[in-house]
N, C-alpha and C positions, 0 to 999 in steps of 0.2 A: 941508756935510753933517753932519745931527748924529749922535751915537755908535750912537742906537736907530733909522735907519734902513739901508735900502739901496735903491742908486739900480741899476735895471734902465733897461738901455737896447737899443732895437730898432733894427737899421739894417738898411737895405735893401745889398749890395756891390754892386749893379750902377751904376756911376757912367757920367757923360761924361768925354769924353777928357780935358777941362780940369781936371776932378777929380782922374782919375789922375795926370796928369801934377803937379797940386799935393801929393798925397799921396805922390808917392815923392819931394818933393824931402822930405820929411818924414823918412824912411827911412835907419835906419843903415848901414852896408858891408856885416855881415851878414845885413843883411835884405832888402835889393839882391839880392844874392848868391843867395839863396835864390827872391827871384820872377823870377832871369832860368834860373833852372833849369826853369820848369814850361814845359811842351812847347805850350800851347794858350795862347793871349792871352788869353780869354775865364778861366782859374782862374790866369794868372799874373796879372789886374788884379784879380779880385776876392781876391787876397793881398794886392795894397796899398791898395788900401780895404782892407779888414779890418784892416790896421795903422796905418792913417792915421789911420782913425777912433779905433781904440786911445790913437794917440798925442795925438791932439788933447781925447777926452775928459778923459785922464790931464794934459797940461797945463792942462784946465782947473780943474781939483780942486785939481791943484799950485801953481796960475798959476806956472810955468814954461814953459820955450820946447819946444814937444814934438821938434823937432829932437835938442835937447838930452841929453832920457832915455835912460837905459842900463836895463837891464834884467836880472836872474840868472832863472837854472831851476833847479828843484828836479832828483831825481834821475827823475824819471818825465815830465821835460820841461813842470811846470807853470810859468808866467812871472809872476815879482813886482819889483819893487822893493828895490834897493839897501839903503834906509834909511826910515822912516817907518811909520805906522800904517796908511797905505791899503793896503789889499788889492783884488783885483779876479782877475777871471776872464772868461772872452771862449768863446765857442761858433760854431760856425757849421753853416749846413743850405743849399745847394741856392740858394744868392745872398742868402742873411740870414743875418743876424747877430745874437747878442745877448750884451752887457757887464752885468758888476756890479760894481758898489764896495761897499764899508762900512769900517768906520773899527774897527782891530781885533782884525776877527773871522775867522777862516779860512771864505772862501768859494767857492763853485762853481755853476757852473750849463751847462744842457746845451737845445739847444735843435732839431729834427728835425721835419722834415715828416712830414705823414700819407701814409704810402703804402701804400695796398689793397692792392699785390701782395706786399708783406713775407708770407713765407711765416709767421706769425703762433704759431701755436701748435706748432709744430716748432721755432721760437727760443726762445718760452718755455720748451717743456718740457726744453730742452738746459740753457738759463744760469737761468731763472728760479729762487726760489725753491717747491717744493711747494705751498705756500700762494698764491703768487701765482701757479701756473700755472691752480691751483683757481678763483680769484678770477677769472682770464682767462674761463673755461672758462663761468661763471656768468653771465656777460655776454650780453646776448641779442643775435645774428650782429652784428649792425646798429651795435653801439656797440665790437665788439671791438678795430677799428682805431684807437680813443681810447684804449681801455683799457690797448691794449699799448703806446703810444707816451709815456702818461702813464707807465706802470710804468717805458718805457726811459728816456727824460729824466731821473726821478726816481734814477732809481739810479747812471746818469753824472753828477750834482749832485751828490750825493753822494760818490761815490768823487771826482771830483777835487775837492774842499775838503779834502778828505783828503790829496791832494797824491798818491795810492797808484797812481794810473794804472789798468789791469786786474790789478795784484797780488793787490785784491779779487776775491775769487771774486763772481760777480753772485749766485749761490745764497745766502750766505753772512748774507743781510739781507734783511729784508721792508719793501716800502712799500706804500702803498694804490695806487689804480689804476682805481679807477672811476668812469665821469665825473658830475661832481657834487659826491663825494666829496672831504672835503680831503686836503691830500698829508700825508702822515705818516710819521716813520720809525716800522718798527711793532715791530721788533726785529732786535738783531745779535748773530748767534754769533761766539766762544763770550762774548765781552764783556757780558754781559745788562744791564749800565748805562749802556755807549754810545749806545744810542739817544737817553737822554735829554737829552744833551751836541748836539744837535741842531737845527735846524726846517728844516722843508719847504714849497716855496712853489712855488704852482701859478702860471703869468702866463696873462693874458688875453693868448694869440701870435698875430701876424696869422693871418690864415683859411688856412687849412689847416697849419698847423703848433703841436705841441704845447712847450710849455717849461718851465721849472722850475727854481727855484734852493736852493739846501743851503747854512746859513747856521750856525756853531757858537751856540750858546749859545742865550737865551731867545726866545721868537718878537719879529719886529721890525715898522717897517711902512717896507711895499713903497712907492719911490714909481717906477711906470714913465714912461717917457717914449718919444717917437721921436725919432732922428737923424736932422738935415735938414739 
């Protein structure tokens, strides 16, 4: 990977049993641990796809044994890397998934299905910013379901490359939101030069689902791929 890139990657979690069962031999104690706690087979396998795939991207970047990797969290539970320049970040929506790497740079990304019945402009107008509830509101009916879900993706990008979890107020910072429109940080209080320490990046996400990665520094280029 070179320095001015990042690599997005899409995966599908829903695997065959042969899969699973190769992915969790993949799986450290604590992460074991963690998918025999989930009450339903169907999200405690798509925990280990989601981490298999993690593990195995990450070994490929490394060419190390992804067995092998260890992994630290920050204090708002983001997961990096012991030692080295690769960063990455991992999202999941409704049996997808999507990874980023870059070589680094503090990154994030956030990825969420379109769903019409998101009660839509009562979420905005509680967490969004002013500006982008206005922006919401300007949208004609038909595109509103993009608009909110681009604005939400974008601003979970964001906050976690930041590593801050919901410490960030979502009010707190403006992004763009409409579709067509590129993704942009537009401004953060009360910091008014953070924004430019920044870039925002729309993905082409499978059909029906919006996505988005937040990348520090100068704009890069995106290369996407699919996990198979």
């Amino acid at each position: 990977m070179d320095e001015g890139e990042v690599h997005a990657w899409f995966a599908t979690l829903e695997a065959a049993p042969e899969e699973i069962d190769r992915f969790r031999g993949l799986l450290a104690a604590d992460e074991l641990a963690r998918a025999d706690r989930f009450h339903f087979d169907r999200d405690r396998n798509r925990y280990i796809a989601g981490r298999g795939i993690l593990r195995t991207l990450l070994a490929s970047y490394l060419r190390a044994d992804a067995k092998a990797l260890s992994f630290i969290y920050g204090e708002h539970g983001k997961p990096g890397l012991p030692a080295g320049d690769l960063r990455f970040n991992l999202s999941h929506s409704h049996g997808h998934a999507l990874y980023a790497f870059t070589q680094g740079r503090e990154i994030g990304c956030d990825i969420e299905m379109l769903r019409g019945d998101v009660l839509r402009e009562r979420i905005a107008e509680r967490f969004f910013s002013p500006a982008e509830t206005a922006a919401l509101m300007a949208l004609p009916p038909q595109q509103r379901t993009q608009g909110f879900f681009n604005c939400w993706t974008r601003k979970e990008a964001w906050i976690k490359a930041r590593s801050h979890g919901m410490s960030i107020p979502l009010d707190s910072f403006d992004v763009t939101l409409a579709p067509g429109e590129p993704a942009r940080l537009l401004a953060v209080r009360p910091d008014v030069a953070e924004a430019s320490r920044w870039t925002l990046h729309a993905l082409d996400a499978p059909e029906g689902f919006a996505a988005a990665i937040a990348v520090e520094g100068e704009p890069v280029r995106i290369v996407a791929r699919d996990f198979t």
